[in-house]
C-alpha positions as CSV (number, residue, x, y, z in Angstrom):
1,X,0.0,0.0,0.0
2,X,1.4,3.4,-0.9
3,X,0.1,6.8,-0.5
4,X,-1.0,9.0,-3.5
5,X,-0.5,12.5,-2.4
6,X,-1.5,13.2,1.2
7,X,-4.8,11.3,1.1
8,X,-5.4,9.1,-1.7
9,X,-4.1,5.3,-1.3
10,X,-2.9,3.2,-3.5
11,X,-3.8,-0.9,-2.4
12,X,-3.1,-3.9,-5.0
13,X,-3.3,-1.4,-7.6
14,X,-6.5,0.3,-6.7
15,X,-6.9,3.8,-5.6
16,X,-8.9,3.6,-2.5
17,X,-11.6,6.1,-1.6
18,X,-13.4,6.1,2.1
19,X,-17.1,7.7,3.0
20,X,-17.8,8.5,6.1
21,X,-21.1,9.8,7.7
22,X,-21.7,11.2,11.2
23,X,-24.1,8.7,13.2
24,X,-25.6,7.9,16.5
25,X,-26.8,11.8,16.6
26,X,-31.1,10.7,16.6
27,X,-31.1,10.4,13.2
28,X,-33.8,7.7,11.6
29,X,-31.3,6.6,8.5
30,X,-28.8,5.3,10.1
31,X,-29.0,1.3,9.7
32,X,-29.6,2.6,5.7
33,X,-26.5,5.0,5.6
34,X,-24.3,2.2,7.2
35,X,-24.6,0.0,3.9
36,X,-23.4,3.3,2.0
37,X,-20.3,4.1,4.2
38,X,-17.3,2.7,5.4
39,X,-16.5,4.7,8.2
40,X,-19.1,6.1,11.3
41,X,-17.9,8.8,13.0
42,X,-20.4,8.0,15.9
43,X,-21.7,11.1,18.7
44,X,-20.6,10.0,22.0
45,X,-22.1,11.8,24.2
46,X,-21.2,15.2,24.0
47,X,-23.2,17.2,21.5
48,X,-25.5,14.0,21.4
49,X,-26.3,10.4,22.0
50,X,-26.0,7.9,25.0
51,X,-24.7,5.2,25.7
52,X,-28.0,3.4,24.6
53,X,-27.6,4.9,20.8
54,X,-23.7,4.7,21.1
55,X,-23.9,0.8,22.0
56,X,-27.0,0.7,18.9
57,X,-24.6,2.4,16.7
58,X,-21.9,0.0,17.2
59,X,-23.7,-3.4,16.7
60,X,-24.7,-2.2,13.4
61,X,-21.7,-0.7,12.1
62,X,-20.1,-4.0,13.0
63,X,-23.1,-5.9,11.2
64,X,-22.1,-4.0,8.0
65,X,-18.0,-4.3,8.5
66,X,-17.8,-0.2,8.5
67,X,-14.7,1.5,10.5
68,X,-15.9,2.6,13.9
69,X,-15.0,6.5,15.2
70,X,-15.7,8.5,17.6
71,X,-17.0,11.8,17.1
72,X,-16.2,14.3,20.1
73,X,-17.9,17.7,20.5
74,X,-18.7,20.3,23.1
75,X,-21.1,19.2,25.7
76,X,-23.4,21.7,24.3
77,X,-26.3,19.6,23.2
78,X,-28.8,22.8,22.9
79,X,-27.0,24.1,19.9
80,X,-25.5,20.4,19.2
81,X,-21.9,21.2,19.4
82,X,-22.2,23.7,16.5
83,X,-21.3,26.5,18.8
84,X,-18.5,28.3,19.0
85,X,-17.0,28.0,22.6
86,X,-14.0,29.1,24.3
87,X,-12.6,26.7,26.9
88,X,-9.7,25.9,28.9
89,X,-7.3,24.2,26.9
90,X,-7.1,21.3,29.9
91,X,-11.2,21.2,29.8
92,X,-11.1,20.6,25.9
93,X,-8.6,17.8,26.5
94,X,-10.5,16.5,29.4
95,X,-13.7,16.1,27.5
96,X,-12.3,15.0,24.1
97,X,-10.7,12.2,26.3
98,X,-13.5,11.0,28.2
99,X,-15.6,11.0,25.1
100,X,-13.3,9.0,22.9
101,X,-12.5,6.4,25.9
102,X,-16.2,6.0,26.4
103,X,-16.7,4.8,22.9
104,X,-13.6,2.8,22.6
105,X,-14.6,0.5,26.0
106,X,-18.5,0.0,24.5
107,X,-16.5,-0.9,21.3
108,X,-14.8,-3.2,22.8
109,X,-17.0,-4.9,24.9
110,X,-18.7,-5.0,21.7
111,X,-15.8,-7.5,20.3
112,X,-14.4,-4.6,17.7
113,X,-11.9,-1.8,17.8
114,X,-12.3,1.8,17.5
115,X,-10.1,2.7,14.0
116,X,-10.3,6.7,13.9
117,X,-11.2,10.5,15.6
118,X,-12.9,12.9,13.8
119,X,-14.2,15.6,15.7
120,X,-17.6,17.5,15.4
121,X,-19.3,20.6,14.5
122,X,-17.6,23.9,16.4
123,X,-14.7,22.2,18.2
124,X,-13.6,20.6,14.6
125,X,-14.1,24.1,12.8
126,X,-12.7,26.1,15.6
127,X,-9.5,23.6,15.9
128,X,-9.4,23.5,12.4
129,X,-8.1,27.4,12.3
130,X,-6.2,26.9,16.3
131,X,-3.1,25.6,16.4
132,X,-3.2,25.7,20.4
133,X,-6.5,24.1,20.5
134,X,-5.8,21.4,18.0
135,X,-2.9,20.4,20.2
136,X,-5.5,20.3,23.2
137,X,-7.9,18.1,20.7
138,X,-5.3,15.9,19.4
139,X,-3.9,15.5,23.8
140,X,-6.9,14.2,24.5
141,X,-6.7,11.8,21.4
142,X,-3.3,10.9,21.8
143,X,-3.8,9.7,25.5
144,X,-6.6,7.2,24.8
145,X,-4.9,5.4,21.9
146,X,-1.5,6.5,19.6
147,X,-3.1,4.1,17.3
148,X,-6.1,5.9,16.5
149,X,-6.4,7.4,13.1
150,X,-7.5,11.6,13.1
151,X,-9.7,12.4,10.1
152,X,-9.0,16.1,9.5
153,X,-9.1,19.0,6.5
154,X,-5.5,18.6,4.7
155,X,-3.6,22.2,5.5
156,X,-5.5,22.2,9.0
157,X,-4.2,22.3,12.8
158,X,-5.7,19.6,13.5
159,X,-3.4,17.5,10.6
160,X,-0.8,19.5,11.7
161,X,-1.0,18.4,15.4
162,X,-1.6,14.9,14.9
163,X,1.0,14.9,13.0
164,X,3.3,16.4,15.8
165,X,1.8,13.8,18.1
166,X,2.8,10.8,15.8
167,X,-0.7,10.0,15.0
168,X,-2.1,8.9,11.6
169,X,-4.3,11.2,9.4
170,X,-6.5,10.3,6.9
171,X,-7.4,13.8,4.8
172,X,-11.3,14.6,4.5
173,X,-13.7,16.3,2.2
174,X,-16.9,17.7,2.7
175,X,-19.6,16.5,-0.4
176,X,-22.4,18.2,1.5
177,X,-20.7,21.5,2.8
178,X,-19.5,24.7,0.7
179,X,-16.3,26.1,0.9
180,X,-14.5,29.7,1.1
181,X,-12.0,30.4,-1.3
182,X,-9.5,29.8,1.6
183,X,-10.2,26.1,1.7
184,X,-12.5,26.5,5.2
185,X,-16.2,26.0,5.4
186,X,-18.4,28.4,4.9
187,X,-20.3,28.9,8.8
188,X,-23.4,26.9,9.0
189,X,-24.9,30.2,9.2
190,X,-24.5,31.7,6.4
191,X,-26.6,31.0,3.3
192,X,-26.0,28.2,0.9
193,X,-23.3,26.9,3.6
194,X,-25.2,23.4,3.3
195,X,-25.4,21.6,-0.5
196,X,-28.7,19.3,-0.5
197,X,-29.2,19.2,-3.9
198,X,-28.1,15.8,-5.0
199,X,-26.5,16.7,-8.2
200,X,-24.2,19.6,-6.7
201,X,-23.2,17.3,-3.8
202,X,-22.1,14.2,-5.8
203,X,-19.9,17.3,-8.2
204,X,-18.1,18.8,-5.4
205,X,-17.4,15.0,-4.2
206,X,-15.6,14.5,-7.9
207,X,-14.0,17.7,-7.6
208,X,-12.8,17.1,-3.7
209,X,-10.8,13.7,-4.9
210,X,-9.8,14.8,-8.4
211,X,-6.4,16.0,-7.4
212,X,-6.0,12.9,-5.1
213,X,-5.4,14.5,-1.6
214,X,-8.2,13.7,-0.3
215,X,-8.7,9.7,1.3
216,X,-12.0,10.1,3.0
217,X,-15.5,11.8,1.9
218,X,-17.7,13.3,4.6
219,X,-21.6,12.9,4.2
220,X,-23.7,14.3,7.0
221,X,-26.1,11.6,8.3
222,X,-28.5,14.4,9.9
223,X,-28.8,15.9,6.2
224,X,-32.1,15.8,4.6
225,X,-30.8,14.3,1.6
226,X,-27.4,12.4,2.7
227,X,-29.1,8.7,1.7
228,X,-29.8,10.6,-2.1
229,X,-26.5,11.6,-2.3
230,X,-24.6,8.6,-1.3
231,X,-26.6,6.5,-3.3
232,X,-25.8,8.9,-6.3
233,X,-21.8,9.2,-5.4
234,X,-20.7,6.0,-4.9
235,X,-21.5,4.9,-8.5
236,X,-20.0,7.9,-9.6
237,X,-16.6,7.3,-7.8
238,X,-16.8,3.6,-9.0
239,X,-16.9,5.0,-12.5
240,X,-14.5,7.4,-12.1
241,X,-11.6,4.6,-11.2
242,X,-12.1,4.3,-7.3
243,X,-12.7,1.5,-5.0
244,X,-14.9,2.5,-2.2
245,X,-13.0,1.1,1.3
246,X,-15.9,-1.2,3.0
247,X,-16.6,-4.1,-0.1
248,X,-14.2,-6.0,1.1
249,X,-15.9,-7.7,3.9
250,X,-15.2,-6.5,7.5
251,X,-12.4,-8.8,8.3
252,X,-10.4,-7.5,5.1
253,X,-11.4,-4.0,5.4
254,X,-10.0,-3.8,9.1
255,X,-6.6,-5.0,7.8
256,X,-6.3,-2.8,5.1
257,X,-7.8,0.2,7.3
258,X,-5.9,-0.5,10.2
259,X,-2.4,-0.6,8.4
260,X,-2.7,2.8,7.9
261,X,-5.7,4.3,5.2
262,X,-4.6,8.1,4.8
């Protein structure tokens, strides 16, 4: 296996393409999403979920053979982690920590292994832009497991310091989020900053992997039409050359995942 770029992987001579979808956050698609993905970046307990949905979440992402994650956020479940918040740095490490540990211990209790990190909503975008928060992110990582992968924005912080710490990266896209010309995401806020249309999600999700530093495709699971779009870019990719990660069969998948997917 050899890497194309920062992101893209090269595996037996196929270039390699992940999907992954945020889960476990009350949305109703998420057995259907799980056959369309091969990662879950699953809520554990911070800007939602429980360890009812977190343990529901798991069974079925092992049923389909799809990488397990944990998705940390502020413990800000009114605005669901998609505020902006200023903490001590100790705090941010603290609660990315006990999040990610939580989710690894059900996982395995569950008979799996947790594979990767990406964080969610405000604490990703903030850290994305913080170099002194991403190290704070990446602390908290870092102490659970050194073996977890860190799905991050290439050029960000949070690459950067998971990078510093010695940790793996695997570069992500967004198909279902816009962009500034600076390579960040447009604020939630603003309008236009979320792509449902089908059609202009699956182009930005060619474009994103085009230039091949890109290894993993991000498809919100609370979006309105995230099932659509999936359904519409992974025969897209297939045509375009690219082997979508999770066909493989779980047992084959974790081997080629775990051995270091960018």
């Amino acid at each position: 296996m050899v890497a194309d770029g920062i992101g893209s992987v090269i595996f037996a001579g196929m270039r390699l393409i992940d999907l992954n979808a945020d889960l476990g956050e009350g949305g109703k698609e998420d057995a259907t999403l799980l056959g369309l993905v091969t990662s879950a970046n699953i809520a554990c307990g911070g800007h939602a979920g429980d360890e009812r949905t977190m343990r529901h979440a798991i069974e079925l992402a092992l049923e389909h053979g799809v990488a397990i994650g944990a998705h940390p956020g502020y413990e800000d479940r009114e605005h669901f982690g998609r505020r902006a918040m200023v903490l001590p740095l100790l705090e941010v490490t603290g609660l990315v920590r006990r999040q990610v540990e939580q989710l690894a211990a059900l996982v395995a209790t569950a008979g799996g292994r947790l594979h990767h990190v990406k964080p969610h909503g405000a604490l990703y975008n903030q850290a994305n832009k913080d170099a002194a928060l991403a190290a704070a992110l990446v602390a908290g990582i870092a102490m659970v497991s050194d073996e977890l992968t860190v799905y991050a924005q290439p050029q960000s912080e949070i690459a950067a310091a998971a990078r510093a710490a010695g940790l793996k990266i695997r570069t992500e896209g967004f198909v279902d989020r816009r962009y500034r010309s600076d390579g960040t995401l447009m604020p939630r806020g603003e309008p236009g900053a979320v792509i449902a249309d089908v059609a202009e999600a699956v182009e930005q999700g060619m474009k994103l992997i085009s230039n091949g530093h890109i290894g993993t495709l991000c498809v919100h699971g609370d979006g309105a039409t995230a099932v659509a779009i999936l359904r519409t870019l992974r025969p897209a990719l297939q045509a375009a050359g690219l082997t979508i990660g999770g066909k493989w069969g779980s047992q084959q998948l974790g081997k080629i995942l775990s051995n270091g997917l960018q």
